[in-house]
HTML snippet that shows the backbone in 3Dmol.js (N, CA, C, O; Angstrom):
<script src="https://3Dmol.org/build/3Dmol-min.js"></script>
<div id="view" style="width:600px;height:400px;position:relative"></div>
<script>
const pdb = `
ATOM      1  N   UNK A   1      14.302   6.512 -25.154  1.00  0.00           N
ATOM      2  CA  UNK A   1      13.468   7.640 -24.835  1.00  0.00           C
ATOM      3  C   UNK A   1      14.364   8.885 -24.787  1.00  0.00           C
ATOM      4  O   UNK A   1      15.275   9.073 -23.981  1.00  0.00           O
ATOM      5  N   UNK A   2      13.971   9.710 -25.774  1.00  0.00           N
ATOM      6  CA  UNK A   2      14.710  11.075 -25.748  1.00  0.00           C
ATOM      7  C   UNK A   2      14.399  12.106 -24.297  1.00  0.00           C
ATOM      8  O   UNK A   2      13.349  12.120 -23.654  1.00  0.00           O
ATOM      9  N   UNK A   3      15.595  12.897 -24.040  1.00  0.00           N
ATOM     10  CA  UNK A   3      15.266  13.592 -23.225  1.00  0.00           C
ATOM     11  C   UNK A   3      13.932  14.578 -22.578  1.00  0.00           C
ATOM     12  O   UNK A   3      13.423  14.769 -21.474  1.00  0.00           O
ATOM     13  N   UNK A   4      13.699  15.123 -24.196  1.00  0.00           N
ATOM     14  CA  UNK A   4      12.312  15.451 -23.705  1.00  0.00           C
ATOM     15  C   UNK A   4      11.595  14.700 -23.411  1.00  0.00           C
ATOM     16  O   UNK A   4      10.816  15.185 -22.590  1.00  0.00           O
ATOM     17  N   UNK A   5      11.319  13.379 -23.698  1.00  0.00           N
ATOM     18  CA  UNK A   5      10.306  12.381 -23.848  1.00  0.00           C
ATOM     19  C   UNK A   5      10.222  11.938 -22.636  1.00  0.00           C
ATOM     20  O   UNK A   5       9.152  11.459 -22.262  1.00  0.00           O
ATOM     21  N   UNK A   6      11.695  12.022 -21.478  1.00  0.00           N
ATOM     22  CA  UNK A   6      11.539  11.897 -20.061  1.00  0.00           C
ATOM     23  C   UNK A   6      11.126  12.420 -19.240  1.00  0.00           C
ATOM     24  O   UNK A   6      10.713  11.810 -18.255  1.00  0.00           O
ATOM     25  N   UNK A   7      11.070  14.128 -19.367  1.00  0.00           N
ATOM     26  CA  UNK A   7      11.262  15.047 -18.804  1.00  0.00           C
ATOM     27  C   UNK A   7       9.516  14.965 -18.559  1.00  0.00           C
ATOM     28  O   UNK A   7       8.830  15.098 -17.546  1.00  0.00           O
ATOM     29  N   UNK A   8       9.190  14.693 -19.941  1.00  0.00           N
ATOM     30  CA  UNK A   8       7.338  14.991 -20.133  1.00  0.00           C
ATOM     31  C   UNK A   8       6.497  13.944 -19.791  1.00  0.00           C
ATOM     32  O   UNK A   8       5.290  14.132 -19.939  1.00  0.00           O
ATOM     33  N   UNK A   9       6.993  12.587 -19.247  1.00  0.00           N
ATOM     34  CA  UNK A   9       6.867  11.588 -18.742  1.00  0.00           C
ATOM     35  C   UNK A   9       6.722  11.905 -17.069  1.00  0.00           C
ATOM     36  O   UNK A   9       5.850  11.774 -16.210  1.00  0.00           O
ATOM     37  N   UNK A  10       8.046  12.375 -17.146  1.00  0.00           N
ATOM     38  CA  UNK A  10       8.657  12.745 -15.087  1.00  0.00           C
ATOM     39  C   UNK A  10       7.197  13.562 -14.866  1.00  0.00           C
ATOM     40  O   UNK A  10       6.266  13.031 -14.260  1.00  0.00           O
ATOM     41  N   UNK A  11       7.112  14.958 -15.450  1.00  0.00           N
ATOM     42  CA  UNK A  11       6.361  15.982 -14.824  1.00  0.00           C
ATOM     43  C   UNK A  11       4.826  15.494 -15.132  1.00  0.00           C
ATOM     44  O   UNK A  11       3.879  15.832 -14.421  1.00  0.00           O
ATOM     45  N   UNK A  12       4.723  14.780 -16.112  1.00  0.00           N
ATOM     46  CA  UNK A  12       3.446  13.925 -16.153  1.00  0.00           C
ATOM     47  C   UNK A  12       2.863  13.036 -14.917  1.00  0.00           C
ATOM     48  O   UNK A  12       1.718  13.138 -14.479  1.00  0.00           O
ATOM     49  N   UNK A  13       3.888  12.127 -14.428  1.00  0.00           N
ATOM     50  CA  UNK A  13       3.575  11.134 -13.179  1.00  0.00           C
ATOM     51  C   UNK A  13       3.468  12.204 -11.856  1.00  0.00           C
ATOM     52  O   UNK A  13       2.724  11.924 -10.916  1.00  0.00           O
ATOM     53  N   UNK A  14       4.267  13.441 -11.867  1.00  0.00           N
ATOM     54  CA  UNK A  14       3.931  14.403 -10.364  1.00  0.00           C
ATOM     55  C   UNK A  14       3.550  14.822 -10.798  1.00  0.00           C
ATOM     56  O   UNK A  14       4.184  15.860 -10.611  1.00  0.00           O
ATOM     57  N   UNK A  15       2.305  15.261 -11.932  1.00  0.00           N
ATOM     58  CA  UNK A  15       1.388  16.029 -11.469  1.00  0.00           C
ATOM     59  C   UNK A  15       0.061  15.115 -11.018  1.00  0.00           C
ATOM     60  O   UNK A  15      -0.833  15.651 -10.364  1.00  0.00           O
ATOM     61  N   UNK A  16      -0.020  13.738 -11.394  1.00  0.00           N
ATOM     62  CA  UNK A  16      -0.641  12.641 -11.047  1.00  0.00           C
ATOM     63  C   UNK A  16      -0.478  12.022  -9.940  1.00  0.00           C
ATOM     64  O   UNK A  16      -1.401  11.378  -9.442  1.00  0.00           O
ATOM     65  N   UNK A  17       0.844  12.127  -9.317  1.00  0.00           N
ATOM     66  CA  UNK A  17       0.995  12.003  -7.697  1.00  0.00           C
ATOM     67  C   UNK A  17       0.959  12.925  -6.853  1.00  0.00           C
ATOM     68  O   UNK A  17       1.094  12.894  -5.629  1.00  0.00           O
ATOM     69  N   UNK A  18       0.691  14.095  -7.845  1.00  0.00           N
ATOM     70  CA  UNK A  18       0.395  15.755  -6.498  1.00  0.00           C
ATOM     71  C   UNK A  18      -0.890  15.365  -6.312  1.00  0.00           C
ATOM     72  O   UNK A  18      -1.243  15.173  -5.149  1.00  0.00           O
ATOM     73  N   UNK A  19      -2.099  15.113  -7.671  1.00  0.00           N
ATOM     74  CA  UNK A  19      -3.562  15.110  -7.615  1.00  0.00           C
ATOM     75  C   UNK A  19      -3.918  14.325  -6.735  1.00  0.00           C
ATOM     76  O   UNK A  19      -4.667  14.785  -5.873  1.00  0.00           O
ATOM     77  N   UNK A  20      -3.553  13.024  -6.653  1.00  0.00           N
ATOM     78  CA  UNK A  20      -3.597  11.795  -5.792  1.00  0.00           C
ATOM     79  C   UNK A  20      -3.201  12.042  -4.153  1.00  0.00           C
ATOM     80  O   UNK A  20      -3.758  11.550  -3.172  1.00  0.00           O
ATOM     81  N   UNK A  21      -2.080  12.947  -4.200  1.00  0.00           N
ATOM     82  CA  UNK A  21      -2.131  13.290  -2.548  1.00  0.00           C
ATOM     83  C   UNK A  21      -2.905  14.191  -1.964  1.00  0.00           C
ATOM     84  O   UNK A  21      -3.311  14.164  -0.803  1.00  0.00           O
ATOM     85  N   UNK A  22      -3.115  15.025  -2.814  1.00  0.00           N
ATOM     86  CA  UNK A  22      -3.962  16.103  -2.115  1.00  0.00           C
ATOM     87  C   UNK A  22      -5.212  15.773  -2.223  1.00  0.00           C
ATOM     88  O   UNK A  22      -5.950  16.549  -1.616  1.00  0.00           O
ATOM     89  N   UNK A  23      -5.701  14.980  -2.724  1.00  0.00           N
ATOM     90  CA  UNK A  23      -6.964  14.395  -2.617  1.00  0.00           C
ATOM     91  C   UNK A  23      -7.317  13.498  -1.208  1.00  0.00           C
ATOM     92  O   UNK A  23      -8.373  13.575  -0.579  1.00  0.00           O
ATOM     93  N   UNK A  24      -6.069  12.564  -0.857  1.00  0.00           N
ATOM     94  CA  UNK A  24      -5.900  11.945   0.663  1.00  0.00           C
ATOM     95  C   UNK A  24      -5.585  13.106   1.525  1.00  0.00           C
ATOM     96  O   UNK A  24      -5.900  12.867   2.691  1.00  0.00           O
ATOM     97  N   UNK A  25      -5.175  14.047   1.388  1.00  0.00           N
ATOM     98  CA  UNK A  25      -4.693  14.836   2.354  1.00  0.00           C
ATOM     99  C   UNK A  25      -6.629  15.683   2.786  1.00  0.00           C
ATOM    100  O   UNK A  25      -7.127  15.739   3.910  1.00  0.00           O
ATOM    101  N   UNK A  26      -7.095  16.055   1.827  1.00  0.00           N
ATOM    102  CA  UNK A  26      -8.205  16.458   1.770  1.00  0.00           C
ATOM    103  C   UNK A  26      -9.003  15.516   2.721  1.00  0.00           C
ATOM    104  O   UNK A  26      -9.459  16.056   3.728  1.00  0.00           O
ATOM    105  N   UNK A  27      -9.231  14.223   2.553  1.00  0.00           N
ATOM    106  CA  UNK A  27      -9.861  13.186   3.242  1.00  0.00           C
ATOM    107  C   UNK A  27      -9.521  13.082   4.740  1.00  0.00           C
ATOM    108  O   UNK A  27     -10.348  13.011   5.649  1.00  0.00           O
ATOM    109  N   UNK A  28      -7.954  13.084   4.880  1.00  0.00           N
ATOM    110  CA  UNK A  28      -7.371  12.794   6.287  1.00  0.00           C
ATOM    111  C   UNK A  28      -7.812  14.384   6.949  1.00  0.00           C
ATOM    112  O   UNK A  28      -8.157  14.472   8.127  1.00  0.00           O
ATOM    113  N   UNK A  29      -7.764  15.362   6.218  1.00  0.00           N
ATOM    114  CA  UNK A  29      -8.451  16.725   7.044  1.00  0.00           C
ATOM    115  C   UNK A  29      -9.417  16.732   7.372  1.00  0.00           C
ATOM    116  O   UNK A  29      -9.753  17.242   8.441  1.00  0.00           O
ATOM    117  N   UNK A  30     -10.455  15.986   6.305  1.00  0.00           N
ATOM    118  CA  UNK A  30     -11.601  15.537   6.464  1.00  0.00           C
ATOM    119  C   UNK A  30     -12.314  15.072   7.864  1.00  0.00           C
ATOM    120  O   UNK A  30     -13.198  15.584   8.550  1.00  0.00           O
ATOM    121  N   UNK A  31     -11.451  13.739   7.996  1.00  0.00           N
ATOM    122  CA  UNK A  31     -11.408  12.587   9.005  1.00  0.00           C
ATOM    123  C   UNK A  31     -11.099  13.564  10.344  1.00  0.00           C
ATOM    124  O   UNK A  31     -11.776  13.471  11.367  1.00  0.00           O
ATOM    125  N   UNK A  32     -10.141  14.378  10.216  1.00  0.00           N
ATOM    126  CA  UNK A  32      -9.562  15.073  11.782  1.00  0.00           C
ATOM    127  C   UNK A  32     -10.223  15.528  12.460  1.00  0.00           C
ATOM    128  O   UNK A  32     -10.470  15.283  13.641  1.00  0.00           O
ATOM    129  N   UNK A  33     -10.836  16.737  11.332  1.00  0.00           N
ATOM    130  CA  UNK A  33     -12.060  17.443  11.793  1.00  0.00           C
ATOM    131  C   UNK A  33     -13.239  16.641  12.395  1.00  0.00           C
ATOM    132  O   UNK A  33     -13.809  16.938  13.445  1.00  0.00           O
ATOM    133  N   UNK A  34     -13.457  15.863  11.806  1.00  0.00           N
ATOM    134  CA  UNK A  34     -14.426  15.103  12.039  1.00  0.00           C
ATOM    135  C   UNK A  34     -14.753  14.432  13.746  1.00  0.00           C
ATOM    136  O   UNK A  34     -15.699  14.195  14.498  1.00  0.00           O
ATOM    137  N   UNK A  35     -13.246  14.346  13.692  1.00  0.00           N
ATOM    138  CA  UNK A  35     -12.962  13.725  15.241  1.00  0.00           C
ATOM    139  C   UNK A  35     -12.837  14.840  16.164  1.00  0.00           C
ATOM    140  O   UNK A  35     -12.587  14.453  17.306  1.00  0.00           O
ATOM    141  N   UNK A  36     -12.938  16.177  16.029  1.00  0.00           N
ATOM    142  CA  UNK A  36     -12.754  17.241  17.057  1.00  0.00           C
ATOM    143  C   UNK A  36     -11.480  17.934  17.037  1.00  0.00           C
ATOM    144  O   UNK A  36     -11.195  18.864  17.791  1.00  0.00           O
ATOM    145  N   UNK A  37     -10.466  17.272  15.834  1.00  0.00           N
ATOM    146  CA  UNK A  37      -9.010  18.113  15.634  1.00  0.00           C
ATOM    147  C   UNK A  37      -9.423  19.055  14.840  1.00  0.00           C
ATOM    148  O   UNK A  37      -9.319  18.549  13.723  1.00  0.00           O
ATOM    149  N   UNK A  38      -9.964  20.465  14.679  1.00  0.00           N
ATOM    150  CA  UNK A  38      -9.676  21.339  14.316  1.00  0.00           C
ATOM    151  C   UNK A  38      -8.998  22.032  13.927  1.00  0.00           C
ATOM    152  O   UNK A  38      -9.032  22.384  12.748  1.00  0.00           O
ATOM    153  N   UNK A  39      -7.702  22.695  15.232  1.00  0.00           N
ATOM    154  CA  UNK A  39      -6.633  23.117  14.697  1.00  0.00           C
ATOM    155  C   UNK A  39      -5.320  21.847  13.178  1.00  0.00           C
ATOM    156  O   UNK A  39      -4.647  22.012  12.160  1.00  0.00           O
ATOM    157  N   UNK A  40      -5.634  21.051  13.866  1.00  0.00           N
ATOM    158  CA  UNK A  40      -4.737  20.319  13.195  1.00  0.00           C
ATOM    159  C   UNK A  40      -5.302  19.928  12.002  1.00  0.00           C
ATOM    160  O   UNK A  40      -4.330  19.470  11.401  1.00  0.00           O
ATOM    161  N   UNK A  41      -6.208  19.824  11.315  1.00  0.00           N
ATOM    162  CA  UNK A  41      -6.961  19.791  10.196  1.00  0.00           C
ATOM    163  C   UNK A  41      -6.701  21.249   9.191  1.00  0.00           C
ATOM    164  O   UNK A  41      -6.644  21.397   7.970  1.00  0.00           O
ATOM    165  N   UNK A  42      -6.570  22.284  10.445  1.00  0.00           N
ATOM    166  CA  UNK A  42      -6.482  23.613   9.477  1.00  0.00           C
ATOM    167  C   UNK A  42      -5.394  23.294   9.286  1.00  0.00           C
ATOM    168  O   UNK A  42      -5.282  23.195   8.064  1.00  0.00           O
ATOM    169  N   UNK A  43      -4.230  22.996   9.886  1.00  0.00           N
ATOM    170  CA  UNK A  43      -3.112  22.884   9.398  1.00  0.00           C
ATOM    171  C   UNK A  43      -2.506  22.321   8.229  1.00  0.00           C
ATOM    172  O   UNK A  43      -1.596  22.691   7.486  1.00  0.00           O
ATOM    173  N   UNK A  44      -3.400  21.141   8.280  1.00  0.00           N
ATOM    174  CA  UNK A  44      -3.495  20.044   6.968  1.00  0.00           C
ATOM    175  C   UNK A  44      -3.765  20.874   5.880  1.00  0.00           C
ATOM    176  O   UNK A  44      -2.936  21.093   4.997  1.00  0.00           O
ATOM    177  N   UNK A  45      -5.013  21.399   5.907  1.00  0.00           N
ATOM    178  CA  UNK A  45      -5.521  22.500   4.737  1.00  0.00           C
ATOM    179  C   UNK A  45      -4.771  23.477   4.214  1.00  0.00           C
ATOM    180  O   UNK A  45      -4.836  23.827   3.036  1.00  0.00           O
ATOM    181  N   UNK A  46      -3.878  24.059   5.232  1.00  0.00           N
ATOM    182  CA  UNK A  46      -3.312  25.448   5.045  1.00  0.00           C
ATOM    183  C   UNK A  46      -2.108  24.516   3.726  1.00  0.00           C
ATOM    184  O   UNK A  46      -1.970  24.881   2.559  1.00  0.00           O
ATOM    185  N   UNK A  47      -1.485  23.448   4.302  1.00  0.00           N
ATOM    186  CA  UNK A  47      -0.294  22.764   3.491  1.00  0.00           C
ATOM    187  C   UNK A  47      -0.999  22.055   2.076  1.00  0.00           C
ATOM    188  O   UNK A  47      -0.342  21.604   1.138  1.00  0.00           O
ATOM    189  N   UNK A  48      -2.206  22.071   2.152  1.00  0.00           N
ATOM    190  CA  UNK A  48      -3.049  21.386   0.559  1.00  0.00           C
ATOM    191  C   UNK A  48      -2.816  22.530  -0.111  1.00  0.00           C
ATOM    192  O   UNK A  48      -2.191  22.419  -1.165  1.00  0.00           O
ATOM    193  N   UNK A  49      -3.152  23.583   0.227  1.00  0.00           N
ATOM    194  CA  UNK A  49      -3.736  24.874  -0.419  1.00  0.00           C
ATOM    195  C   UNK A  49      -2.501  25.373  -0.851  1.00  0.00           C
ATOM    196  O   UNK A  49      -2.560  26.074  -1.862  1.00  0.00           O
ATOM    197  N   UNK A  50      -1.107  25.148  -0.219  1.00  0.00           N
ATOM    198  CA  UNK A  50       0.222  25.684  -0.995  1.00  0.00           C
ATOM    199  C   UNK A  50       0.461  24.664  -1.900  1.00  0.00           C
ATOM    200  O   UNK A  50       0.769  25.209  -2.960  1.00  0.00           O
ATOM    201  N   UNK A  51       0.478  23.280  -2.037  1.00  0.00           N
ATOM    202  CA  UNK A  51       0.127  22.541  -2.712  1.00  0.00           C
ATOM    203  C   UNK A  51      -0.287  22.615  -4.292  1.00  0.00           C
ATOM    204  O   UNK A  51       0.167  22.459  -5.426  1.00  0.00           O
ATOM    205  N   UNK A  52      -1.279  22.909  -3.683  1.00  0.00           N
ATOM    206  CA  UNK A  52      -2.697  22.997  -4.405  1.00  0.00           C
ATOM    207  C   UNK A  52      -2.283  24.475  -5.826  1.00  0.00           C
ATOM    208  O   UNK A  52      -2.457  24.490  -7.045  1.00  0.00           O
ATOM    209  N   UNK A  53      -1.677  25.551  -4.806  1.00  0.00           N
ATOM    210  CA  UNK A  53      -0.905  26.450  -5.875  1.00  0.00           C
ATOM    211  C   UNK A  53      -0.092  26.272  -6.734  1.00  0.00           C
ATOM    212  O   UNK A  53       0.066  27.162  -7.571  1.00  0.00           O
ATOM    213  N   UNK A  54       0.662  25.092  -6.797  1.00  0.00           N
ATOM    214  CA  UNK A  54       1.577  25.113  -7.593  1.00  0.00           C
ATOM    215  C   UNK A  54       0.773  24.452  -8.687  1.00  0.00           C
ATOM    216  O   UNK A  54       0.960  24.901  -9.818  1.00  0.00           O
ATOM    217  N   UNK A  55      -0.251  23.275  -8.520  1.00  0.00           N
ATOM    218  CA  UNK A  55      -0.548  22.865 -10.171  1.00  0.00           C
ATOM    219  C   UNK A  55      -1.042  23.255 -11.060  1.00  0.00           C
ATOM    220  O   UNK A  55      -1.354  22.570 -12.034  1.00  0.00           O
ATOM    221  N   UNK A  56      -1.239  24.508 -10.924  1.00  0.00           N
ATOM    222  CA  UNK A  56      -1.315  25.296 -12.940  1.00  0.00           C
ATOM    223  C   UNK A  56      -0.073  25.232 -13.143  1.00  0.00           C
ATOM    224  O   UNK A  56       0.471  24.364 -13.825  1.00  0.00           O
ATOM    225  N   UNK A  57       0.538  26.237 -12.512  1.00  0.00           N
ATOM    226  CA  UNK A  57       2.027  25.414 -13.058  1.00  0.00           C
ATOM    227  C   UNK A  57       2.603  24.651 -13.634  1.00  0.00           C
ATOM    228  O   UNK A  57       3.312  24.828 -14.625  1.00  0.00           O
ATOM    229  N   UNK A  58       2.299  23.438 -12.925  1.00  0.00           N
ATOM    230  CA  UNK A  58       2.563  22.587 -13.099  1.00  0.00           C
ATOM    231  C   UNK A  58       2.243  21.924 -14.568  1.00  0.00           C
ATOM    232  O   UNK A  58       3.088  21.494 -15.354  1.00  0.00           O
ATOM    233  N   UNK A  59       0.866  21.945 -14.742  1.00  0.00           N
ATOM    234  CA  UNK A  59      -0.128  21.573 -15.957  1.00  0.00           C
ATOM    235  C   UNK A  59       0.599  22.768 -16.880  1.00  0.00           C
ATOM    236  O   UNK A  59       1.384  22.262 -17.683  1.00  0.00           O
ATOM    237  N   UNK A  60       0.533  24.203 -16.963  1.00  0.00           N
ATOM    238  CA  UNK A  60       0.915  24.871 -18.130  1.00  0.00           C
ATOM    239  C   UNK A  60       2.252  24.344 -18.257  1.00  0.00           C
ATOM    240  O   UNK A  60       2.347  24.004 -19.437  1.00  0.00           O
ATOM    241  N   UNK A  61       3.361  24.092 -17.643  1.00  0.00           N
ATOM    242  CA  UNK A  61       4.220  23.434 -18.181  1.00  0.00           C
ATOM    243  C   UNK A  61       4.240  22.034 -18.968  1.00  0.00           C
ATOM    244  O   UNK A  61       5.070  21.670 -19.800  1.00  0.00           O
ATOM    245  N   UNK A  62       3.034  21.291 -18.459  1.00  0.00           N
ATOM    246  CA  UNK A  62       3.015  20.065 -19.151  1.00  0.00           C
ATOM    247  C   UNK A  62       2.444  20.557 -20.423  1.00  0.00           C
ATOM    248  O   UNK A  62       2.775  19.746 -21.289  1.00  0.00           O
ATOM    249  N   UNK A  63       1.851  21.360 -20.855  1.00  0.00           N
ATOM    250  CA  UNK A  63       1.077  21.968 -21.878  1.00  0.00           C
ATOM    251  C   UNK A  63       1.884  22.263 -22.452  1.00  0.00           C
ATOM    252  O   UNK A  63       2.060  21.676 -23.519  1.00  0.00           O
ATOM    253  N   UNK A  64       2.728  23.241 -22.080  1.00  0.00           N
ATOM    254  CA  UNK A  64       3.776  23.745 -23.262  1.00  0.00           C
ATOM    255  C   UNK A  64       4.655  22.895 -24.231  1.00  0.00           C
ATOM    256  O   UNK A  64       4.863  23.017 -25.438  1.00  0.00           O
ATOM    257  N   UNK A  65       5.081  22.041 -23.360  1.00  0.00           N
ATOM    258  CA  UNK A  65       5.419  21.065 -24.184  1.00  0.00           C
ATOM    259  C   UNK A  65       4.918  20.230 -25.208  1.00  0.00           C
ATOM    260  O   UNK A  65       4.085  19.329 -25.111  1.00  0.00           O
ATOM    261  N   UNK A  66       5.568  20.668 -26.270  1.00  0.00           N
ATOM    262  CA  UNK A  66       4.946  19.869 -27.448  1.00  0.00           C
ATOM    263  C   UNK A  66       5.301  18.574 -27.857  1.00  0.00           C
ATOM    264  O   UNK A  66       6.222  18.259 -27.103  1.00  0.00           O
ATOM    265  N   UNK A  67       5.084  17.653 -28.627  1.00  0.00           N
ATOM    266  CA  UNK A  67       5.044  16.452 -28.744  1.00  0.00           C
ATOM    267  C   UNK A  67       6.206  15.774 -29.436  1.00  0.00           C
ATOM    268  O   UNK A  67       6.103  15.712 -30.661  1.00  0.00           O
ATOM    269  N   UNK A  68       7.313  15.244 -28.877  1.00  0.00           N
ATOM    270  CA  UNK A  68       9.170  15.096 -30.067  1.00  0.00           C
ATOM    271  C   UNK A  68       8.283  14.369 -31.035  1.00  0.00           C
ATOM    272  O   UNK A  68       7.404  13.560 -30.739  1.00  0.00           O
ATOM    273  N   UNK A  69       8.758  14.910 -32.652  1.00  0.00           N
ATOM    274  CA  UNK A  69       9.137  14.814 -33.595  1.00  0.00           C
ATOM    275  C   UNK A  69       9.700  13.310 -33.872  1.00  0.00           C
ATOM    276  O   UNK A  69      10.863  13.651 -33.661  1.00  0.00           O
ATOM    277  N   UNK A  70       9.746  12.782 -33.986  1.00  0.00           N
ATOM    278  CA  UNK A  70      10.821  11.341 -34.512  1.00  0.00           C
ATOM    279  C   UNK A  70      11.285  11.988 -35.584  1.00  0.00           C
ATOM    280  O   UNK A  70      10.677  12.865 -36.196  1.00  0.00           O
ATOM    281  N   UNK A  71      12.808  11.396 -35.927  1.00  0.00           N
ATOM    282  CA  UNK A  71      13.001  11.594 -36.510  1.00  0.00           C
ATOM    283  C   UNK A  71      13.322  10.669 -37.564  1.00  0.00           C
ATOM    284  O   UNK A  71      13.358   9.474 -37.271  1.00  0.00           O
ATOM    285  N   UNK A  72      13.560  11.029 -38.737  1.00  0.00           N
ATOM    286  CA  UNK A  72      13.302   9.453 -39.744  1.00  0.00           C
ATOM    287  C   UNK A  72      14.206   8.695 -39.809  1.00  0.00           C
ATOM    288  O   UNK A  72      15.366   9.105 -39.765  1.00  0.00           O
ATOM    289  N   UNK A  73      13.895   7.364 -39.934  1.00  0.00           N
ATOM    290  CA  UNK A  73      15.013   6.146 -39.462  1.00  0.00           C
ATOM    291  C   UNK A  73      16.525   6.186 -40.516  1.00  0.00           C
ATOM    292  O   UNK A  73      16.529   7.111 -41.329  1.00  0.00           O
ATOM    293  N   UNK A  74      16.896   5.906 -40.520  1.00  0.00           N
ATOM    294  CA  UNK A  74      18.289   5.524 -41.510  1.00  0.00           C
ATOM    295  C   UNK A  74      17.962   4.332 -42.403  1.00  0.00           C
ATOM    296  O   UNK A  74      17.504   3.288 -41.938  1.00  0.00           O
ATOM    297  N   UNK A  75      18.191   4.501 -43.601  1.00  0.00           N
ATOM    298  CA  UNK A  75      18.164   3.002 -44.287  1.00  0.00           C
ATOM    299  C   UNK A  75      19.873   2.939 -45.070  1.00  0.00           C
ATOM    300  O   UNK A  75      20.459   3.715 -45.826  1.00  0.00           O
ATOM    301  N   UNK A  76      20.185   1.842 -44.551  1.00  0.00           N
ATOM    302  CA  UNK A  76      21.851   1.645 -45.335  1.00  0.00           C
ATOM    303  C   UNK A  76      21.656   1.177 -46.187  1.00  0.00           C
ATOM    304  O   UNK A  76      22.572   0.892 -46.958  1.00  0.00           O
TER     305      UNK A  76
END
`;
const viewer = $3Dmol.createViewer("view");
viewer.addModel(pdb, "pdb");
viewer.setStyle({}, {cartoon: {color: "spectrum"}});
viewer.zoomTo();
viewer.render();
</script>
């Protein structure tokens, strides 16, 4: 696996383990509130929502990247 091919792999799996947490994090704020934690639920929220900013980012970088080339095999 060529370097790019890691790199676009790596930022592929965190942006799939950012989506995946902030989705539980959403739920467990959910749940807090639910129980009468208020403040501590906003708190939860306030830390999704910085979160939550970085994945365009995140995604336009996975975007930009274009797809390696192979290059053609060798025949001896």
């Amino acid at each position: 696996m060529s370097e790019k091919e890691s790199i676009t792999t790596l930022l592929t799996l965190l942006d799939t383990r950012q989506a995946r947490l902030a989705a539980a994090c959403k739920e467990i704020a959910d749940w807090v509130d639910h129980q009468g934690g208020h403040p501590t639920a906003l708190r939860i929220r306030d830390r999704l929502n910085e979160v939550e900013r970085d994945a365009p980012l995140i995604r336009n970088t996975l975007s930009s990247l274009k797809p390696v080339d192979r290059p053609l095999p060798r025949f001896r």
